[in-house]
N, C-alpha and C positions, 0 to 999 in steps of 0.2 A: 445550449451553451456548452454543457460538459462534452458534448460529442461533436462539435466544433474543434475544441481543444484536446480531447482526446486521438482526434484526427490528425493536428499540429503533432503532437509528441511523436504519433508512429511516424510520419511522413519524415522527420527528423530521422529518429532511428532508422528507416528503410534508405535514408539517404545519408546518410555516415554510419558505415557497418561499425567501423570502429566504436564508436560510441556506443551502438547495441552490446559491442562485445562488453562494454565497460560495463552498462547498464547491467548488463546479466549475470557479473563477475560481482557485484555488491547486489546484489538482490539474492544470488547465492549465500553468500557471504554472510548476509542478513537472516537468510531461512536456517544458515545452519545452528544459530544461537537462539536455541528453545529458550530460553528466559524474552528476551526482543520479541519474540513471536507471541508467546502466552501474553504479552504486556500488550501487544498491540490488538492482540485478538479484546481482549478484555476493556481495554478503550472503545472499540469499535461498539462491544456490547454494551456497556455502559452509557454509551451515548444514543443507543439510538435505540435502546429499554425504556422509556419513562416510569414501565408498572413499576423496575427492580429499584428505582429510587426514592418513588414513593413508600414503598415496603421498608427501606432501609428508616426512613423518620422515626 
């Protein structure tokens, strides 16, 4: 299913450049705010850690 949909998205962007441009202009925009980035990376971890939460009790 993810790769159904992830096929939808690109097919979008390879078919309205514009849109790519935009896409890439806020995903910049977004990498360049180390704070957003450490927050997100840390989510990612956090969620998909089980041992670091049980540790954390």
């Amino acid at each position: 299913m993810r790769a159904i949909i992830f096929g939808a998205v690109l097919a979008l962007l390879l078919l309205f450049p514009p849109l790519l441009t935009a896409v890439a202009t806020m995903a910049g925009w977004l990498l360049a705010k180390p704070v957003l980035v450490a927050f997100a990376a840390g989510l990612v971890a956090g969620l998909r850690s089980p041992r670091l939460r049980r540790w954390a009790r």
